[in-house]
N, C-alpha and C positions, 0 to 999 in steps of 0.2 A: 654154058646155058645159064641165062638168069631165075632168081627164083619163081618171079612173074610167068616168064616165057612156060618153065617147067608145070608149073600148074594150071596154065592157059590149056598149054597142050595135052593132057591126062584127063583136064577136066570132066568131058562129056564121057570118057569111059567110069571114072569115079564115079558119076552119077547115077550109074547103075549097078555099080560093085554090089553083092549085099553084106550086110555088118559081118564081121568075123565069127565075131564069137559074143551071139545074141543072149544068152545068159549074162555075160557080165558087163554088157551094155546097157541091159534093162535093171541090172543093179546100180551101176552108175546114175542111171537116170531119176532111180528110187532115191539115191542118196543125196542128188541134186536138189530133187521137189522138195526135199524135207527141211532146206533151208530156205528156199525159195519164199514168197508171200505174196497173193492177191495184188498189192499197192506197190509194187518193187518193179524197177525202173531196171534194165538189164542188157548190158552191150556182151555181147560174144565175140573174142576174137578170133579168128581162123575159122571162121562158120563154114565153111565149103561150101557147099550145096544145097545148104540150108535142114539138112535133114532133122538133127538133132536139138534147131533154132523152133522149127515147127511143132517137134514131141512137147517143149518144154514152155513153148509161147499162152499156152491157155493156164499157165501156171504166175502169171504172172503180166502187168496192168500195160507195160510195153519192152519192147524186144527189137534189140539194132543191131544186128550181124554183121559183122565186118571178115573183111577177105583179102589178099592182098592182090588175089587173080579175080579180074575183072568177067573174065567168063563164068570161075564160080559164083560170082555174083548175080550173073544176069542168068544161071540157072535156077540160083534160089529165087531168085522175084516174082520166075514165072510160076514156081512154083506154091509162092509166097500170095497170087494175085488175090485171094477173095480172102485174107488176113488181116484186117485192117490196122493190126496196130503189130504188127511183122515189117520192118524196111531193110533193105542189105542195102550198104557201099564199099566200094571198092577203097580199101587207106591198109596199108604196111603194121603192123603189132607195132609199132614204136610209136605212131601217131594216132593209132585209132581213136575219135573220140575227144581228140587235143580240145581245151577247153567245155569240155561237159563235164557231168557229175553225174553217175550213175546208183545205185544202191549194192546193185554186185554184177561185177564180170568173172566171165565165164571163159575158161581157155582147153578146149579138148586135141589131145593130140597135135600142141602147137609147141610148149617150150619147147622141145631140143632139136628145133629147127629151124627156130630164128637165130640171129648173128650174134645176139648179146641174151642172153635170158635174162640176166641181172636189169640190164637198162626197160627189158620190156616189163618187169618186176615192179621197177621206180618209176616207170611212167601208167602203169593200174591203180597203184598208189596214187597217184595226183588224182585222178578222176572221182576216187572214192570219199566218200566223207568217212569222219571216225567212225568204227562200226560196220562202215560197210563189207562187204565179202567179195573177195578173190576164190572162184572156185577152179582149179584147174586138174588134168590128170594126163598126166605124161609117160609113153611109154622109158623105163628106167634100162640102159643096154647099160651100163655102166662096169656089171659084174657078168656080165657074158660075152668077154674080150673075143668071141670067133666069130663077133655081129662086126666087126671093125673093117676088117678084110672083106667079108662079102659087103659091106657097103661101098667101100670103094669102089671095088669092080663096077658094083651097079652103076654110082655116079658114074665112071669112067664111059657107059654104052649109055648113057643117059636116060636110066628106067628109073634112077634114085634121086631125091633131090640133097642140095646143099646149101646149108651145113648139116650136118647130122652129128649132134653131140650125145657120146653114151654118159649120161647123168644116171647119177644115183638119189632114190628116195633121199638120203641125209644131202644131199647138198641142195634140192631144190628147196628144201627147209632153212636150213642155215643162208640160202638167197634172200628167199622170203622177211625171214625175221631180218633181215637186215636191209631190207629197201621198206620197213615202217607196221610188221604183220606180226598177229602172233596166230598159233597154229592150234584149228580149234579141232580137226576131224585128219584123220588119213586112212587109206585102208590101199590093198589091192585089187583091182578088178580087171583081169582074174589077176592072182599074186604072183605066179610061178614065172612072170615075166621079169617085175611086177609092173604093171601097170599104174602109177600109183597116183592116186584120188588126193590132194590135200584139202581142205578148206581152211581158208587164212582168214582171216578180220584183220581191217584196218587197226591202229591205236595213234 
């Protein structure tokens, strides 16, 4: 199953998941606004559903959600409708955005599920001017070797998607600094996963 088809098809259930764990979401979101600005231009990659594109759109002057499942997209629009400076399209993390310039993108719950996180690293980079901000938070399995096995399985009955890479906080940082970033914030939210929050600047 392709990564399209897999998020096509979960989509309208995701839509009504509710967040996991609303404590550390709503810290996340705190830690987001706080870089965020009024006049700040902002593409999201992997928006889903639009949920946390909508929290964070009155924070800020316009907001482009991209998705690579086309159904999650035509969820958030509907949802998105009396938003006026809110748009979602459908485009892959390696293209989102291709020739635009944003002030900061936003990545929740995306790196360790795209093909390259490196390439999708160097192509945020391009979009951004000096200065600008990559804000992203990734869940880290990289030190809980017994998530490896149960993802498989999952893949294998097609409830998981693929690729699923267990990344650790230290390497999506040593990514980072090395596709053009240096690293101004990190935390976990919540830690004991960790879930981990970086905030990068362009240089």
């Amino acid at each position: 199953m392709t990564p399209v088809a897999f998020w096509d098809g979960i989509a309208q259930k995701y839509s009504t998941q509710p967040i996991g764990n609303m404590d550390a979401y709503e810290a996340t979101l705190d830690r987001v606004r706080h870089w965020l600005r009024p006049e700040m231009s902002v593409m999201e990659i992997g928006c889903g559903t639009g949920t946390t594109a909508l929290k964070l759109a009155d924070d800020v002057a316009g907001y482009l959600g991209t998705d690579i499942s086309k159904e999650m997209v035509r969820i958030a629009t509907g949802k998105a409708s009396s938003v006026d400076h809110v748009s979602f399209v459908a485009d892959a993390a390696e293209t989102a955005g291709a020739g635009m310039t944003f002030d900061s993108v936003l990545a929740f719950n995306l790196l360790h599920l795209v093909d390259d996180p490196a390439a999708v690293m160097a192509h945020v980079r391009k979009l951004l001017p000096k200065g600008g901000l990559f804000i992203s938070k990734t869940p880290c399995l990289g030190g809980k070797p017994w998530f490896r096995p149960l993802i498989w399985g999952l893949q294998k009955i097609g409830k998981a998607p693929a690729p699923v890479h267990c990344m650790r906080p230290a390497q999506i940082e040593s990514a980072l600094i090395s596709a053009g970033f240096e690293i101004i914030e990190t935390g976990g939210y919540p830690k004991k996963l960790p879930n981990w929050l970086v905030v990068a600047r362009a240089v």
